[in-house]
N, C-alpha and C positions, 0 to 999 in steps of 0.2 A: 188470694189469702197469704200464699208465700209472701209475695213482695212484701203485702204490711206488717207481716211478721219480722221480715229482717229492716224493715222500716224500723218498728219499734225496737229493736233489739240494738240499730246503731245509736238511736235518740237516749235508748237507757247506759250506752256506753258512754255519748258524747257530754251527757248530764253527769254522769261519776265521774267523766275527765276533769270539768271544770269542780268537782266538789272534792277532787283530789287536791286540791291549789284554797282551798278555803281557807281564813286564818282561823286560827283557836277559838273565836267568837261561837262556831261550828258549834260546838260539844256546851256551850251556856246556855244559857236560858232566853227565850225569844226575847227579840227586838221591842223596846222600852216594857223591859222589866227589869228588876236590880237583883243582882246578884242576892241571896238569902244569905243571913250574917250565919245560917244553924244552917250543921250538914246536913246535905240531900239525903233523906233516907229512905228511899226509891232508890240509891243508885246502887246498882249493881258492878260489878268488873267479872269480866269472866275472859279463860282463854278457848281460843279458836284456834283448832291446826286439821288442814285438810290434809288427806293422804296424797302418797307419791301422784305427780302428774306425768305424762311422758318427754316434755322436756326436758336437758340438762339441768336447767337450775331449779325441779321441781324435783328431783330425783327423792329429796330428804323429807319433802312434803313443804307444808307453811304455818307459817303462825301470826296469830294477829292477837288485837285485845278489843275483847266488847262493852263499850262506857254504855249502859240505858239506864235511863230514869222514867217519872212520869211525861218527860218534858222531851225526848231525844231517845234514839239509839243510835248510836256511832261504832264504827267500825274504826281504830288505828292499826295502820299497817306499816311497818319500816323496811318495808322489801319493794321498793318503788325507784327505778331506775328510768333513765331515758336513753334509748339508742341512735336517738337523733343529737344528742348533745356533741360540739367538737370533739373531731380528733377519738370516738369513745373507745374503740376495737383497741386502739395505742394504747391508752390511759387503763384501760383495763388488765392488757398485758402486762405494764410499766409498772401496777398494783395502784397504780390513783383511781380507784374504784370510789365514785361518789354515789351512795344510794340515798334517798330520799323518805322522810315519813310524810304520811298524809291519812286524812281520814274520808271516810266514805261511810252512808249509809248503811246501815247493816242489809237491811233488805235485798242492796245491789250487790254487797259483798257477796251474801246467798245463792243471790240469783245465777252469778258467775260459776261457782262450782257447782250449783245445780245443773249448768248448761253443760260443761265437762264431764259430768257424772265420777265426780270425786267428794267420795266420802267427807263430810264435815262436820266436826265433833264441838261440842262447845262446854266446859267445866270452868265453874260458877270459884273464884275466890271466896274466903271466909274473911272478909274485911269486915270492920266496923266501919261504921259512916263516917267515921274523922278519916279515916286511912285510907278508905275511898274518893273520897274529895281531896285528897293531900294528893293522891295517883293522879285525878283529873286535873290538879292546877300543873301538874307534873307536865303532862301530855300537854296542855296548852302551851308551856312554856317549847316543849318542844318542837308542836307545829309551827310555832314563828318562823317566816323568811328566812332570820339570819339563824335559827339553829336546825331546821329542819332536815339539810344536806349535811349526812355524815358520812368518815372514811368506812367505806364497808371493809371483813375481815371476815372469809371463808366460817373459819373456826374459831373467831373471839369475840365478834363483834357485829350479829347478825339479827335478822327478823326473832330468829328465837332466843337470843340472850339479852338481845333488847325486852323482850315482855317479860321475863323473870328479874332482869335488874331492875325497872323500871318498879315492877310490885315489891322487890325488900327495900328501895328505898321508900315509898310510900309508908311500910312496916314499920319503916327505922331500923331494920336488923336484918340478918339473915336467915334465910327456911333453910329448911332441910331436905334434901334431895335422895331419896334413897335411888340403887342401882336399879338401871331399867332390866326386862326380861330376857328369857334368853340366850342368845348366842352372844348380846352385848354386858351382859351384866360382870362379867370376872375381868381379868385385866388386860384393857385393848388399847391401842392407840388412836388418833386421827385417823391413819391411814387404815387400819384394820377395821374402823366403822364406816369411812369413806366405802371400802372394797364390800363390804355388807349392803349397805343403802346401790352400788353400782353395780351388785351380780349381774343385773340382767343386761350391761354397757361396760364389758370389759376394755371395748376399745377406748371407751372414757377413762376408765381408772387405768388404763396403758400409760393414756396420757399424763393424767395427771402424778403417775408414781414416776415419770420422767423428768416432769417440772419441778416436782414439789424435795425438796431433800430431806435428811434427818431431824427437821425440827419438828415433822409431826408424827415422828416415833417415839415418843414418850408416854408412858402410861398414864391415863385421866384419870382425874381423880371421877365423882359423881357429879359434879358441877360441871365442869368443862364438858361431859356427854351431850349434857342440854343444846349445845350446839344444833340438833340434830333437833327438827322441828316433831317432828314421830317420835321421837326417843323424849322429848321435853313430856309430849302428852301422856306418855306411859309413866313417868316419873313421878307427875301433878297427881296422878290417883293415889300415890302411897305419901305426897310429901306432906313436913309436918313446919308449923309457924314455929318461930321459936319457943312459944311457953307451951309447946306440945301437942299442939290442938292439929284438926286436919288442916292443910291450905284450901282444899280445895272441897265442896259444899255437895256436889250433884253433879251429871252428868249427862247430858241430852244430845241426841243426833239431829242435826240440823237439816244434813244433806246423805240418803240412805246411800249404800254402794260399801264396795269394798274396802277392807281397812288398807291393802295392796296399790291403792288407787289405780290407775291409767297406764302405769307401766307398762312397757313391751316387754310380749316371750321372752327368753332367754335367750342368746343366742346359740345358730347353731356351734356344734364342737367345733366344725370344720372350717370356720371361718372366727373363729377366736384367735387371739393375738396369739396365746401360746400353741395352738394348731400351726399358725401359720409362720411363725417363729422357728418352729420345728422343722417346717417344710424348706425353708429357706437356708438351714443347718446341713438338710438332705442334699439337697443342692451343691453347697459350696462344698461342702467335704466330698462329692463323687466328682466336680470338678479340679477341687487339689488334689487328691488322688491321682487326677489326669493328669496334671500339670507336673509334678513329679517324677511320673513313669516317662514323661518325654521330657524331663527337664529343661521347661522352660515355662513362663508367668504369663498366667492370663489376665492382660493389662486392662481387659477389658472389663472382668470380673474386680480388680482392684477399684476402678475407676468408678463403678456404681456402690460397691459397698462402703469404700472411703469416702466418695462423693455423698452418698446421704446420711453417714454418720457425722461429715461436717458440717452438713447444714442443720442436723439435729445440734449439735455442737453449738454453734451461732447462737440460736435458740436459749440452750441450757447455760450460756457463758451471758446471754443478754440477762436472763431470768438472775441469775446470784450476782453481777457486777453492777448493773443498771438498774433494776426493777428493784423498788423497796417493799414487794412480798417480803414478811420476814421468816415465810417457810419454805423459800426456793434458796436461801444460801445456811448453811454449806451444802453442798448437795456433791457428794461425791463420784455420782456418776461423770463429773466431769473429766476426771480421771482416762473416762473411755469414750467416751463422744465429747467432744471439743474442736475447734477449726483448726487444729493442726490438723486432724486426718483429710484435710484438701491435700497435704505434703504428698503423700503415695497417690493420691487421685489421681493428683498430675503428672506430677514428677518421675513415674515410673516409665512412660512415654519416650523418657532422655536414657539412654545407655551411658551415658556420661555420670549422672547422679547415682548409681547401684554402690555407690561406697557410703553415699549419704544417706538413700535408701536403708542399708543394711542397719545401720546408726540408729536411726529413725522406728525401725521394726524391733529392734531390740530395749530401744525404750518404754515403743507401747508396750510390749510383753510386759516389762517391768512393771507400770502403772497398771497394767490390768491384774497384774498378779499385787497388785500393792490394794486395788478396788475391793478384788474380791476378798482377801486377808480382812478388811474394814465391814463389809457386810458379812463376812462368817461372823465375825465375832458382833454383831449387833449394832454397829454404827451407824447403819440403814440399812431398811429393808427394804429387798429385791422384787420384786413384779418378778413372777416364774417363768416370765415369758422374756426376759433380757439373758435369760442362760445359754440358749439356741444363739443371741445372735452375741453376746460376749465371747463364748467360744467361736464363731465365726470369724471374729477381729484377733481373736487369739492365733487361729488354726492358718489364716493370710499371712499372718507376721510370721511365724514361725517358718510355713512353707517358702516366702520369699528369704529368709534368710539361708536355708538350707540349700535349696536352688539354685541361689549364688554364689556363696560359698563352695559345693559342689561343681559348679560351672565352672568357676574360677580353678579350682584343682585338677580340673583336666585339663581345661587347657594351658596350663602350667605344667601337668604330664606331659601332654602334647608337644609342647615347646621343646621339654629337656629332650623327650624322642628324640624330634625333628632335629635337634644341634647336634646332638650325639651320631645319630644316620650321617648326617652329611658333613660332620668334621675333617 
């Protein structure tokens, strides 16, 4: 009984594979019949967003749109990507993010997050039938081959700004989006609804508050939230068409479970970025301490913390020079993680380089003190978990300058002793 079940389970995948690839004919009217010159007035549109899944790119939920008539139910979805495609892991980093739209049965659409046990909500547009079929010729035009693959964009250009662009222009105009609920509703940024949607994946938003720089710290308006597949479906209950009417008609559960979806627990304290940020602050400051009291550098300590701050460095110097993300540059953290800090990794090894070194230490100070001046005052905002290890790059430079400096003055005491005794 298992095996025919996941029999049918691959056959009902491998069928929605191939009707992912359909052309636009999909969503018309069967095979030798003519298109009707009068709009379908059977057809429906309605949006579809499932809740959080527990992967990364489900974190925000999803969103789809439902074309049924008497003749069809379709499912369009513009959050279709291929991992097999060239080079993808590069091109993704690099931001040539190509996602894909396609349509699929509604029923298989269904069936999908019925299998996951992720909540699936479905709210019915207030469209007239001209506006309706102006949406479907919409979609069709867009499942075409050549327009199908578009540049995906985190936060401008996604599963969920695709189904409310795609419905005002059907409108002809634009709706009205009131403030979703909440902890989102007053004045947030990208990254403040990003860190919302990722509470329970703070090593996720670690990440991404590293990559991504000051351009998605500006406050949204009520449109730009929409981003956010969960925040779109909370909006669609209050939103209004232009001549004031509601957009949206009803509201039916498709697929029952929680609105929270799939999400993992939270993690624990002790193993969050900023715990262990902290732990590694603990660390390096009872090791300078030590370093100090016997005045001398622990090269070996140098050589790890410089050494991963410049390969984070690489990274954040690829993401703003190379990558046309247009929310990784400017990113100021580069300020403090960049591949110069290989310079101390290594070069502190050479007893020879400690004059270049000191140069070197006194500049990071500068620059970190120039970072932080730029995020006090709001130029970007900090991940609370970069302050443990800023001040660690601070607390190294400082102590190697001292150290030297210090070093260098005794034995320079030393010296005068030494000539002065035996004159």
């Amino acid at each position: 009984m298992t095996t025919m079940r996941s029999a049918c389970v691959k056959a009902i995948i491998a069928v929605a594979a191939i009707l992912f690839g359909l052309p636009p004919y999909a969503l018309s009217q069967p095979a030798g019949t003519k298109k009707p010159a009068e709009p379908d007035s059977t057809l429906t549109v309605s949006l579809l967003t499932a809740a959080p899944g527990d992967d990364i790119y489900e974190l925000e939920g999803h969103a789809a749109l439902r074309l049924k008539s008497s003749t069809y139910d379709m499912t369009v979805n513009w959050g279709l990507f291929d991992f097999d495609s060239p080079n993808f892991v590069y091109r993704f980093v690099k931001g040539e993010t190509d996602y894909m739209a396609g349509a699929i049965p509604t029923a298989y659409f269904i069936e999908q997050y019925r299998r996951e046990g992720r909540r699936l909500k479905e709210q019915t547009f207030n469209l007239t039938p001209e506006e309706a079929g102006r949406l479907r010729e919409l979609v069709e035009i867009n499942l075409l081959p050549e327009n199908r693959t578009y540049r995906y964009n985190y936060v401008r250009d996604n599963c969920s700004t695709r189904c409310i662009d795609i419905v005002e222009r059907a409108i002809g105009d634009s709706v009205y989006l009131g403030a979703p609920a909440g902890e989102l509703a007053g004045n947030v940024s990208f990254r403040d609804m990003m860190a919302y949607h990722h509470r329970n994946y703070p090593w996720y938003q670690f990440g991404i508050d590293l990559a991504l720089g000051n351009g998605i710290d500006h406050t949204l308006t009520n449109r730009q939230k929409a981003f956010a597949p969960t925040v779109l479906e909370c909006q669609a209950e209050q939103a209004l068409r232009p001549d004031g009417t509601p957009l949206t008609l009803g509201t039916d559960i498709l697929v029952a479970g929680d609105e929270h979806g799939t999400a993992l627990a939270p993690t624990p304290w002790w193993i969050t970025p900023l715990a262990v940020c902290w732990a590694i602050f603990a660390v390096v400051i009872s090791l300078t301490v030590a370093d100090i009291n016997r005045g001398s550098v622990s090269r070996w300590l140098d050589s790890l913390l410089f050494g991963a701050m410049g390969l984070t460095g690489c990274v954040i110097a690829f993401l703003i020079f190379i990558s046309v993300h247009e929310a990784t540059s400017p990113n100021w953290l580069i300020l403090w993680l960049n591949p110069l800090c290989f310079i101390p990794a290594i070069l502190e090894w050479s007893r020879r380089c400690r004059a270049f070194l000191i140069c070197y230490h006194f500049v990071n100070f500068a620059a970190i003190l120039t970072m932080t001046i730029l995020m006090t005052v709001g130029e970007q905002n900090c991940n609370s978990a970069f302050i443990p290890l800023i001040a660690c790059s601070a607390l190294r430079s400082t102590s190697y300058i001292y150290i030297s400096l210090c070093g260098k003055r005794k034995e320079l005491t030393y010296s005068i002793k030494y000539s002065v005794r035996y004159s």
